[in-house]
C-alpha positions as protocol buffer text, in pm:
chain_id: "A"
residue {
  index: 1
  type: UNK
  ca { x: -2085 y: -492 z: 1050 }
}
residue {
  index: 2
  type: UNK
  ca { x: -2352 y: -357 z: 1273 }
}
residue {
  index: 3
  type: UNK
  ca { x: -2091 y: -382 z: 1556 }
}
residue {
  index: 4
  type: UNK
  ca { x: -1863 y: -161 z: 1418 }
}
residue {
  index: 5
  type: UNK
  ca { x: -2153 y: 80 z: 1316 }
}
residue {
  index: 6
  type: UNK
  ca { x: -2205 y: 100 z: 1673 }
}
residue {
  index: 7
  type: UNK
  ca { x: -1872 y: 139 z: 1782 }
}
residue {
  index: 8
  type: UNK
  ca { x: -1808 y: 457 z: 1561 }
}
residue {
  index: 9
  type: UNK
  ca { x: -2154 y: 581 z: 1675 }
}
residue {
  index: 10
  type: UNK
  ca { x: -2030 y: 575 z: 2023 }
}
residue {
  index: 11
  type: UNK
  ca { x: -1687 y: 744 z: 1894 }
}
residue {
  index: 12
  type: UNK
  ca { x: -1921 y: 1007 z: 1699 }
}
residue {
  index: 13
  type: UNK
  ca { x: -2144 y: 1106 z: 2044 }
}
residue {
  index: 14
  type: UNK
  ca { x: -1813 y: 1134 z: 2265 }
}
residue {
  index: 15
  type: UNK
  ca { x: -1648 y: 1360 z: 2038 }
}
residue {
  index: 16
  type: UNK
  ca { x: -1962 y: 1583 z: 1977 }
}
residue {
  index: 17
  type: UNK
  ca { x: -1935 y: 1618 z: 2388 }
}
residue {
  index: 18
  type: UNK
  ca { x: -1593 y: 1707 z: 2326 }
}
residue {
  index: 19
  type: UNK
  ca { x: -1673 y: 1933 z: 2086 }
}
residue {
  index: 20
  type: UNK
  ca { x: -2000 y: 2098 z: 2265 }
}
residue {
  index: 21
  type: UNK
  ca { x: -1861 y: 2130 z: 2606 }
}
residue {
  index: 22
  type: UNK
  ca { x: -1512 y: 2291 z: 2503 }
}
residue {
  index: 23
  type: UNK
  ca { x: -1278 y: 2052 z: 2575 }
}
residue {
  index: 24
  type: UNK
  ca { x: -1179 y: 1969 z: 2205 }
}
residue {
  index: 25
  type: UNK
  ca { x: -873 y: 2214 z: 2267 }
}
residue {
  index: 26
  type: UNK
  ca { x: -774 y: 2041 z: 2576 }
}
residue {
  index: 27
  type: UNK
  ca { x: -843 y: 1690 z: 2384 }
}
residue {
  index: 28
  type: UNK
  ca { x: -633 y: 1777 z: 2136 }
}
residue {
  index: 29
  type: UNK
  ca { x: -296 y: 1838 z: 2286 }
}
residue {
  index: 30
  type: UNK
  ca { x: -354 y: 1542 z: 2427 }
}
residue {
  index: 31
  type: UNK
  ca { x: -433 y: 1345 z: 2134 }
}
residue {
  index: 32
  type: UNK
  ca { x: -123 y: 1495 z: 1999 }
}
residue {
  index: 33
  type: UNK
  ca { x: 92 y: 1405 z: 2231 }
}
residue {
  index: 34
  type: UNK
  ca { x: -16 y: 1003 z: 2277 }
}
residue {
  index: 35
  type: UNK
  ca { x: 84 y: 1011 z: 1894 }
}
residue {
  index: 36
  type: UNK
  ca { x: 399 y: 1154 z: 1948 }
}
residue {
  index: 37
  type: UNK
  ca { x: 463 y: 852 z: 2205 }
}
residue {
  index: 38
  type: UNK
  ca { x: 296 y: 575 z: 1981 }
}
residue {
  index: 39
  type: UNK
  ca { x: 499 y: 686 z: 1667 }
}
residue {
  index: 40
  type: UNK
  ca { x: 830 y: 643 z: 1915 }
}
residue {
  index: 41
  type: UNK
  ca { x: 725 y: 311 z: 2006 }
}
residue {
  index: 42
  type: UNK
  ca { x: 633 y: 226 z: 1672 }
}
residue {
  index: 43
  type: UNK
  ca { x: 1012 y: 267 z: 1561 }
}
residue {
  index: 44
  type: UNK
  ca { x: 1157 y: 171 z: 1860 }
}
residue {
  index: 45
  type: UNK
  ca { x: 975 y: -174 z: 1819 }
}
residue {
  index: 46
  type: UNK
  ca { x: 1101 y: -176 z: 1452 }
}
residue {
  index: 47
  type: UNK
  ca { x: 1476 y: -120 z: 1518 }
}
residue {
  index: 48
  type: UNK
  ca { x: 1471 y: -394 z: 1809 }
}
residue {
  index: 49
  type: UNK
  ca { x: 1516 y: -711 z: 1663 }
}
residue {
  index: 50
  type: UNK
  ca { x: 1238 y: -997 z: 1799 }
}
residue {
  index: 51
  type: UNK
  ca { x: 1323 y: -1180 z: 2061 }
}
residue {
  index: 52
  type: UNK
  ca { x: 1160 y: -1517 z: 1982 }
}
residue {
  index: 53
  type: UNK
  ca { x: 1194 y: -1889 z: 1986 }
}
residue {
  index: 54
  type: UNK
  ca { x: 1532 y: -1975 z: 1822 }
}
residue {
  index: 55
  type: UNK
  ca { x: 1566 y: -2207 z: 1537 }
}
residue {
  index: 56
  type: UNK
  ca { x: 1875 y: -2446 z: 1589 }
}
């Protein structure tokens, strides 16, 4: 539990630099776009069927 405090504490400080040095805009678009590509391989990895072991 105190891990994971400490992970989004991190998370919290790096996007306040974001956010105080004006690069939240630039951020952003990026941000956007990696979701765009994640949501495509999200489906893509739905529609492929799994290629595992075999059963006989």
């Amino acid at each position: 539990m105190l891990y994971n405090a400490v992970i989004f504490l991190i998370l919290a400080l790096v996007a306040a630099a974001f956010g105080f040095l004006g690069i939240a805009g630039s951020a952003t678009a990026l941000a956007q776009g990696l979701f765009v590509l994640f949501v495509c391989l999200a489906v893509g990895s739905l529609l492929i069927k799994p290629r595992g072991p075999q059963r006989r």
